[in-house]
N, C-alpha and C positions, 0 to 999 in steps of 0.2 A: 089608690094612693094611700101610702102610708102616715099618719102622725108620729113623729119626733119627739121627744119631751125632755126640754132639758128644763132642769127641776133649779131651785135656792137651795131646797133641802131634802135628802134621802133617808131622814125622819118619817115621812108620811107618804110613801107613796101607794100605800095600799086603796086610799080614793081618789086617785088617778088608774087603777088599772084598767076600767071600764071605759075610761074618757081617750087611749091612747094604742100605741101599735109598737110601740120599742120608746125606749131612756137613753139618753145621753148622757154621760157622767164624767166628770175630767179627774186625772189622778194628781194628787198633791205632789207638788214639787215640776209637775211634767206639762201643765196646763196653763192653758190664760182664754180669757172670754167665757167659758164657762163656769158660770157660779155656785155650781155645786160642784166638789173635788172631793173626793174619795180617799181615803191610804189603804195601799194595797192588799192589806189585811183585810178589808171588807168587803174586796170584790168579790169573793168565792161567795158568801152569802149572799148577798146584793144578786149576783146571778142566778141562785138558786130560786129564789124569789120570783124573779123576773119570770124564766124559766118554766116554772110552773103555774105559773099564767096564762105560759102559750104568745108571751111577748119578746123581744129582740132588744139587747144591750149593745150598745157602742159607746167606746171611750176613746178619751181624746186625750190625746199625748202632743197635745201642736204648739208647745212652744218650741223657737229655735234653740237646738243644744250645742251644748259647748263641748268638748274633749273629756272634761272630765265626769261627762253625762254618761259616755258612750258604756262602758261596762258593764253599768248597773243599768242601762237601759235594754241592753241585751237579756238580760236576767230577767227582765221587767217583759218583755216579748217573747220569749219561751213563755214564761208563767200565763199568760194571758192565753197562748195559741192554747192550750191544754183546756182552755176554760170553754172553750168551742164557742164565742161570741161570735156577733154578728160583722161589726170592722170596728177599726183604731183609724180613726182622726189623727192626720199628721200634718206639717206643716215646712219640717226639713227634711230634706231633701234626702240624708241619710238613711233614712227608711226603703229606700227603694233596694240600697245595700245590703243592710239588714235582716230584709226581709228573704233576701236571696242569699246570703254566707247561712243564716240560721235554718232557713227552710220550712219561715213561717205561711200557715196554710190562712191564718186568719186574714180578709181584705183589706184593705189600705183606702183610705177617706181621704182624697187630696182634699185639705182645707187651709189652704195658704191666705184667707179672709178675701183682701181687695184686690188679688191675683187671678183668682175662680173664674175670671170673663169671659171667652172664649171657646169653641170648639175642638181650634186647632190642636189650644197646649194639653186640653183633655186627652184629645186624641192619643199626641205623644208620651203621654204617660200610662196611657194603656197597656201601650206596646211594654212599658215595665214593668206590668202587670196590675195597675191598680184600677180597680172596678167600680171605684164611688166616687162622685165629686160634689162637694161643699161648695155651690156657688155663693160668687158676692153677693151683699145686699145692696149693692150701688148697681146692679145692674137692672134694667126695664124688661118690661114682662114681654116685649116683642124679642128682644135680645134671649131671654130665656129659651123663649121656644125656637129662636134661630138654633140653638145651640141642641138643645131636645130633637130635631127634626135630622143634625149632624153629628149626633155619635152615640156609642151604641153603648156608653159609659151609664149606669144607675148614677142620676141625680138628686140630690138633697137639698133643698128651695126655703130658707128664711121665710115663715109667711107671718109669724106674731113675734113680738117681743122689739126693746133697745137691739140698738143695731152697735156694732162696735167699728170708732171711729179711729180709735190710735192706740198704739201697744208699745211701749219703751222697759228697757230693762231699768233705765231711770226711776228714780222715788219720786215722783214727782211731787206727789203729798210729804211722804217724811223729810224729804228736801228741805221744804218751805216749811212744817213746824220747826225743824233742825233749828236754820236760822233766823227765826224770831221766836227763836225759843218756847213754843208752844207745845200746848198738850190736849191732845184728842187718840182716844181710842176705838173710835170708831169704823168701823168695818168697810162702809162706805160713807162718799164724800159728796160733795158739788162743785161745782163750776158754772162761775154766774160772767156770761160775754153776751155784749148788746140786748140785752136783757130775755136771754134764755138761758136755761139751766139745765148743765150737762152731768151725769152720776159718772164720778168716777172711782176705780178701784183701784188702792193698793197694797199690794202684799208681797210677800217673798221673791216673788218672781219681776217685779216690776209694775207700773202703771197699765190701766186700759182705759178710757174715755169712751162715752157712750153718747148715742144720739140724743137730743132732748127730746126727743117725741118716740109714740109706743108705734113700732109700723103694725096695721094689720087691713092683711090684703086677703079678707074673708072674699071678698066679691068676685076677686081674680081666680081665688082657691077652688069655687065652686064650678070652674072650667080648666080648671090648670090639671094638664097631663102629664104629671109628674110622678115621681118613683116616692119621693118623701118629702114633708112638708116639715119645717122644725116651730115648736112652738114653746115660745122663753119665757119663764117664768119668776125672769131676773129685774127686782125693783117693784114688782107686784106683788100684792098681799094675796093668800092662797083663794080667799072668799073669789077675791074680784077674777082672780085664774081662773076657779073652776067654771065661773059665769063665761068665762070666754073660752072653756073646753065645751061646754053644751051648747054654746054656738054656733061652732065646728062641727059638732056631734047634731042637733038638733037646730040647726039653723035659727034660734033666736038674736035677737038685738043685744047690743052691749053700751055701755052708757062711759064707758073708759074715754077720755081723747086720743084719739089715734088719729094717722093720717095712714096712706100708701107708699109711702116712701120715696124710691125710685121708681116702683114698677110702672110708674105713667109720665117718670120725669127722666128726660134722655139728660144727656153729662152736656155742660156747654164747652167743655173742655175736649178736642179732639185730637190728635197726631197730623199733624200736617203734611200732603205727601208733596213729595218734592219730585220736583221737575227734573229725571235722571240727565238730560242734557247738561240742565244748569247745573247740577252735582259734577258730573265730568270737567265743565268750565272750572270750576273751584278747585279742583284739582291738580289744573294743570299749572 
């Protein structure tokens, strides 16, 4: 099982090469939920880097794009297949296109966030060739391995870090300075409901809302039969990070408040099936 690292900053990552297995990086302009974003210019370094470590790069391009993305997003996927990474994080749909008009050889990351649940739809997008899937983190660690045990897709499994809860191309911060006239430059923000507090981000691309609590499913990890585990380093200061890479690494204790997220909590929320008799009655 592989460690993931998706990093705040691609400033320091030379004391993380020892503690990890491959980087996650988002490109500016093309990204949301990961906290460290790249401009295309850096990647050729950044990979050499990597690289000669003997470690594995994937970048993530998962925001939804718009028409007048596609061009330059083209441009953006030639340039990267040449760089020979490991896969691209995606999230619309478009890529599956893409990937096929251009003749891109690099993998494709289904990472659609609170879409990732299932076997089935994994399945189905095999068959269009893409070979990684970003599960949710709303899903339970019995659900994971239902899914691990039905397809033959390389998985990629949230096990540390804020979990992300909402994504709007809305401001949802500059919104509300807008009108009450306010001033904050700050990078990131809060959100204070029934007295917990949620980090949220915005920037260029829109809002992301994040869990209030740090999930870490060290205890699950230590049996979990998975391909890749991701561990986020987003909202944490580097000290208390590397205390929870030697953790991973060297199985000590960690003093952070975390809980387990979903992995032990099923949804109370289900789909209801319906009685195909009484569906015909309604029908007629």
């Amino acid at each position: 099982m592989a460690k993931l690292m998706v990093l705040s900053s691609n400033t320091d990552i030379f004391d993380l090469l020892d503690k990890t297995d491959a980087f996650l990086f988002g490109l500016k302009g093309y990204s949301v939920n990961v906290p460290c974003v790249i401009e295309i210019n850096e990647l050729e370094e950044i990979n050499k880097i990597i690289k000669k470590n003997k470690k594995e790069l994937f970048i993530s391009l998962n925001k939804n794009m718009i028409n007048s993305d596609i061009d330059k997003l083209k441009e953006i996927l030639l340039y990267i297949d040449k760089l020979d990474i490991k896969g691209i994080f995606y999230a619309d749909i478009c890529f599956i296109n893409l990937k096929k008009e251009l003749n891109i050889k690099t993998d494709l990351v289904w990472s659609q966030e609170h879409l990732t649940t299932n076997y089935a739809t994994i399945n189905f997008w095999k068959q269009y060739g893409v070979n990684y899937t970003y599960l949710s983190g709303e899903i339970t660690l019995k659900e994971i391995k239902e899914i691990k045990n039905n397809t033959k897709v390389k998985l990629i499994v949230p096990i540390f870090g804020h979990l992300p809860m909402f994504v709007s191309f809305r401001h949802v911060v500059k919104n509300y300075l807008e009108t009450f006239n306010l001033k904050d430059n700050s990078k990131l923000n809060f959100i204070e409901k029934e007295n917990k507090i949620y980090p949220i981000i915005d920037d260029e691309i829109g809002s992301t809302v994040y869990s209030d609590f740090v999930l870490d499913g060290y205890n699950d990890y230590k049996n979990l039969d998975i391909d890749y585990v991701t561990l986020n380093e987003f909202n944490i200061n580097r000290k208390d990070f590397l205390k929870i890479l030697d953790k991973y690494k060297n199985k000590n204790p960690n003093s952070l408040k975390t809980n387990t997220g979903f992995l032990h909590q099923a949804t109370i929320y289900k789909v209801k099936k319906w009685d195909r008799n009484y569906l015909l009655q309604l029908e007629i």
